[in-house]
Each structure stands twice: as structure tokens, then as C-alpha cells.
VMD Tcl script that draws the C-alpha trace (Angstrom):
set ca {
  {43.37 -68.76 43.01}
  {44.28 -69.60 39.22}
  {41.78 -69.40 36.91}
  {40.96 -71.68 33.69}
  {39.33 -70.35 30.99}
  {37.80 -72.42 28.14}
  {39.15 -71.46 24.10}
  {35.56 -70.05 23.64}
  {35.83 -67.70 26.76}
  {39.46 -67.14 25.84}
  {38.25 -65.79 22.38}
  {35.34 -63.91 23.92}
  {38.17 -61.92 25.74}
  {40.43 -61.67 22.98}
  {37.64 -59.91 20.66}
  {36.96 -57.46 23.25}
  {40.16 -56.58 23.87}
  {39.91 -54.69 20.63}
  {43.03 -53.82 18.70}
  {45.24 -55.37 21.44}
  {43.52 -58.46 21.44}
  {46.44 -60.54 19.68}
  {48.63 -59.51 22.97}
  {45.75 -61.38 25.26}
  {45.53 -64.51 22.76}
  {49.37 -64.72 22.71}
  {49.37 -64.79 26.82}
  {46.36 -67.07 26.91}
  {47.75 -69.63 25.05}
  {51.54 -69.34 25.11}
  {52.11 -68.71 28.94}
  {54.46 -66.46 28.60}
  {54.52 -63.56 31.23}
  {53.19 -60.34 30.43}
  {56.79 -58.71 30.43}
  {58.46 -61.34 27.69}
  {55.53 -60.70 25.68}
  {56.10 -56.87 25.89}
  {59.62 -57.06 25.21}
  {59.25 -59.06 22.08}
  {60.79 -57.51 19.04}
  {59.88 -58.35 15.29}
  {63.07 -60.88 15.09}
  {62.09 -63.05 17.94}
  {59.06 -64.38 16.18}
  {59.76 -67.26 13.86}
  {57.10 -67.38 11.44}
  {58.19 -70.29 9.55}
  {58.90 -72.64 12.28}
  {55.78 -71.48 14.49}
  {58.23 -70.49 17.21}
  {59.25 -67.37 19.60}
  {62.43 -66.89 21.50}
  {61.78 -65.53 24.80}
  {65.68 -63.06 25.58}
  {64.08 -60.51 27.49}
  {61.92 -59.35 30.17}
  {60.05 -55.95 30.81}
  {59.86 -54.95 34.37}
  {57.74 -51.81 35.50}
  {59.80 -50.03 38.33}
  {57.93 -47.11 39.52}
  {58.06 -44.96 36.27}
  {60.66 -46.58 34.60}
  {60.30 -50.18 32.15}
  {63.41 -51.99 32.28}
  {64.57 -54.69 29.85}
  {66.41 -57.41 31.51}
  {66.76 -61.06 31.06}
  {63.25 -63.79 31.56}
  {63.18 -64.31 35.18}
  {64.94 -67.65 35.38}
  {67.66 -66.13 33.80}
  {67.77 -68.01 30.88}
  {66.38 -67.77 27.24}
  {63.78 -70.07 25.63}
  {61.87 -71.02 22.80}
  {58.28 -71.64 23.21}
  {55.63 -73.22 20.10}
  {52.92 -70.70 19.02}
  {49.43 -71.85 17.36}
  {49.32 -71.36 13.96}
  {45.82 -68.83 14.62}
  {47.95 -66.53 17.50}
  {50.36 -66.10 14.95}
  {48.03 -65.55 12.13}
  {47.54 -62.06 14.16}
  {50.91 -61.45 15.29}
  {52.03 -61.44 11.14}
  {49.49 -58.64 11.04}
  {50.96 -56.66 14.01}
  {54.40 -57.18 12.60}
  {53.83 -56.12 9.34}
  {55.67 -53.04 7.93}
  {57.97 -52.97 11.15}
  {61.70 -53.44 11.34}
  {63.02 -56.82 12.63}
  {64.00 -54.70 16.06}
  {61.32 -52.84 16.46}
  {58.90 -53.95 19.26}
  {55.58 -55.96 18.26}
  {53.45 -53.77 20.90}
  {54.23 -50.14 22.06}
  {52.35 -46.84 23.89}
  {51.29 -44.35 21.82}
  {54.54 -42.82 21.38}
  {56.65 -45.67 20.79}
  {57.46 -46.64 24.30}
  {57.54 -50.30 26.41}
  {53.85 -51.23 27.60}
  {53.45 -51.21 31.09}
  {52.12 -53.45 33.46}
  {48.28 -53.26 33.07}
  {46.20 -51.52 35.67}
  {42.44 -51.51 36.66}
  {41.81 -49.23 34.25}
  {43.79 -50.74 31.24}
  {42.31 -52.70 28.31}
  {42.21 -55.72 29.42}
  {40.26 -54.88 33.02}
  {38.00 -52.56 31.19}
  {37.20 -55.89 28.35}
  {36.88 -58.04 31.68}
  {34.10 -55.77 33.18}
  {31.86 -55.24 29.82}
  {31.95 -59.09 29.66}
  {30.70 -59.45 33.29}
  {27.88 -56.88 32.09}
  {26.71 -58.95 29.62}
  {27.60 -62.64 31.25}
  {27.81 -62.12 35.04}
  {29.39 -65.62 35.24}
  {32.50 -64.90 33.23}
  {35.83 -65.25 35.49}
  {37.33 -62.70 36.82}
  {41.21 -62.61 36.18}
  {44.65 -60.87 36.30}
  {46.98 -60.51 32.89}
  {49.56 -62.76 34.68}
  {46.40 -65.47 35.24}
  {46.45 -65.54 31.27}
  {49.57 -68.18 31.73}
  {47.18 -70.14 34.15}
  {44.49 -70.23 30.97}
  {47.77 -71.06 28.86}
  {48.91 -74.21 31.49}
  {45.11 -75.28 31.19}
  {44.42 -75.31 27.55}
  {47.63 -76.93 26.84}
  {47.44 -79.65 29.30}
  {43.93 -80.10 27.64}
  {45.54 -80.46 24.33}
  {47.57 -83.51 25.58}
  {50.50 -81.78 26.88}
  {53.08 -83.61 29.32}
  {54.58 -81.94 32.09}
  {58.08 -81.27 30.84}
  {56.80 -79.63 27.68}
  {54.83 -77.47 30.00}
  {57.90 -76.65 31.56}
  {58.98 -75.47 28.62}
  {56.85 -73.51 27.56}
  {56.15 -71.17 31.13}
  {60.03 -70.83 31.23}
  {60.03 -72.54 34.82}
  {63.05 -73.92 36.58}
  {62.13 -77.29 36.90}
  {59.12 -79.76 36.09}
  {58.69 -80.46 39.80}
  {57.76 -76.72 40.06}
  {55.60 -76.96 37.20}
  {53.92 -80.31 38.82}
  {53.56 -78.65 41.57}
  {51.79 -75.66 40.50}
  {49.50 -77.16 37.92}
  {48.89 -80.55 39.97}
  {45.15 -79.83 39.64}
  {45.41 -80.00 35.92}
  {47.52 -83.63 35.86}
  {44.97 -84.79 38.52}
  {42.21 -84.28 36.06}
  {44.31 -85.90 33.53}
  {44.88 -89.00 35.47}
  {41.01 -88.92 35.14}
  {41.38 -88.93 31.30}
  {44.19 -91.92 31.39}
  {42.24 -94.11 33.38}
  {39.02 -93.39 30.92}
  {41.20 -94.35 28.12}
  {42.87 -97.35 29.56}
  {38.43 -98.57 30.29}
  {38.36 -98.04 27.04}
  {40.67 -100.32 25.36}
  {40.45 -102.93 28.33}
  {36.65 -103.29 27.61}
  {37.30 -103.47 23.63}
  {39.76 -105.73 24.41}
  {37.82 -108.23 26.57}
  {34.77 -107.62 23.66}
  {37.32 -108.52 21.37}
  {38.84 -112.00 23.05}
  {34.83 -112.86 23.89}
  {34.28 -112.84 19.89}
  {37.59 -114.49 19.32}
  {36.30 -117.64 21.77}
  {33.20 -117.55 20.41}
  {34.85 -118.57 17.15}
}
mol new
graphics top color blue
foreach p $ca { graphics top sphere $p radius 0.5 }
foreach p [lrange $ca 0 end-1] q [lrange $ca 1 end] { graphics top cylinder $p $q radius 0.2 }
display resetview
């Protein structure tokens, strides 16, 4: 079941996520998965042109986090809100272009997050306080992402782009709820400037 969350919910999360709250707003808005944003090093963010290029992929194997390629195999660059990486500058200051943007304690790769990570433990002191706040998985952060930017106007082939998938009929196909609902918002517009139009020819006769 995907979730959607609204910006204001998304922020809600992102502030109680605490220090690694910039990792949550980058997933909630980017849609990238959880293991390219793990795997991003200092160089891969382009501050100046608002962009990141997704190379790799983190992959928890039992004990082990592998680096490999994103799971379609190929690279990408995905566009980055000028607030997400407002915060990112901050975690990337003082690091080395290579170094990773967000480690363990001791320097290593992030893992996947459990139950009793971060993010779950943020998830449950909301639901204290708002019983009605959605429950979701790190990976349904790319749902909020699909959401918010389809919201924002986006067309399905940029949404391709940005969640790295293989084709737009898989992206169609996954987020067909969202274009439904824009259809909605088309056919408001289009009432729109059909009745301004047929206000506008009245006053024209009327001349």
C-alpha cells in the first residue's frame, strides 16, 4: 500500500528525525532509494546546478554493505530542491569530495533501517502525539517523493527520471493513482478557461 504524505507531514518527520533528518527530506522528495542515498559521496552532489548523480547502490547482505551499481544498472542525475540541499551543504561541509555524506559511528556504510532505527522510532513518537499520522517504510519515502512531485506539476517521463525506473510505462503504471488525480486537475483547468472564454465572447457580442 504506498503512502502519500503532505510537505507539512513530510517536515514533521524530517524534524524528528533529529540530526539525520536531511537523509529523510532527501528520500521524501528526491525518490531516490535508500541505498543510492547511502552511497552518496561529497562529489556526487552538484551544488551549483541543484543536481545529484546517482553511480552507486548500497545493498545490506546479511552483515556485509555492498556498493554496486543503481538497480537498473545505469547512472542518473536527478534535480534536488534548493531547501534539501540547503541541509545537505551543512552535512558536507569540512568533508573530502569522496568521503560519504552519511556514515555509522565509526565511519562505516548505513544500513538498511530496522524497527528500531531513527526513522521507526521518529514514526512512533509522532503517532503518540497525532494518532492519525501514516505509518510508513524508508523505501515508502520515494512513494511521498512520486506524490509531491506529481503535485508540483510533474509529467510522467520526468518522474521517470527522477526514481531511476526502466521505463515510463512502469512508472505509469505504478503511480497511475497519482495521474488519475491529475486528470482531475486538467479537466478543472480546461472548465476554467472554457467558462472565461464563453464569459469573454458573451461580452464581446454584447458589444
Amino acid at each position: 500500500m504506498k503512502v502519500y504524505l503532505t510537505a507539512e507531514q513530510l517536515r514533521r518527520l524530517v524534524d524528528e528525525c533529529g540530526e539525520q533528518g536531511d537523509l529523510v527530506y532527501l528520500l521524501g522528495t528526491t525518490g531516490l532509494r535508500f541505498g543510492e542515498a547511502v552511497a552518496l559521496r561529497v562529489k556526487d552532489v552538484d551544488f551549483l546546478r541543484r543536481r545529484i548523480n546517482v553511480t552507486r547502490n548500497a545493498v545490506t547482505v546479511k552483515q556485509d554493505v555492498i556498493i554496486g551499481t543503481p538497480k537498473t544498472g545505469e547512472s542518473r542525475t536527478v534535480a534536488v530542491p534548493a531547501d534539501v540541499l540547503d541541509a545537505l551543504s551543512v552535512r558536507a561541509k569540512g568533508k573530502g569530495r569522496d568521503a560519504l555524506l552519511w556514515t555509522r559511528r565509526y565511519g562505516s556504510l548505513l544500513r538498511t533501517l530496522g524497527h528500531n532505527s531513527f526513522f521507526h522510532n521518529a514514526l512512533r513518537r509522532l503517532q503518540v502525539d497525532d494518532p492519525e499520522f501514516p505509518w510508513l517504510t524508508p523505501h515508502g519515502l520515494r512513494h511521498v517523493a512520486a506524490g509531491l512531485m506529481v503535485s508540483s506539476g510533474a509529467n510522467v517521463k520526468v518522474l521517470q527520471r527522477q526514481l531511476g525506473h526502466a521505463s515510463a510505462a512502469m512508472t505509469l503504471d505504478r503511480y497511475a493513482d497519482l495521474f488519475d488525480e491529475d486528470l482531475d486537475g486538467v479537466a478543472a483547468r480546461m472548465d476554467e478557461i472554457l467558462t472565461h472564454g464563453s464569459a469573454l465572447n458573451m461580452r464581446q457580442m454584447k458589444k
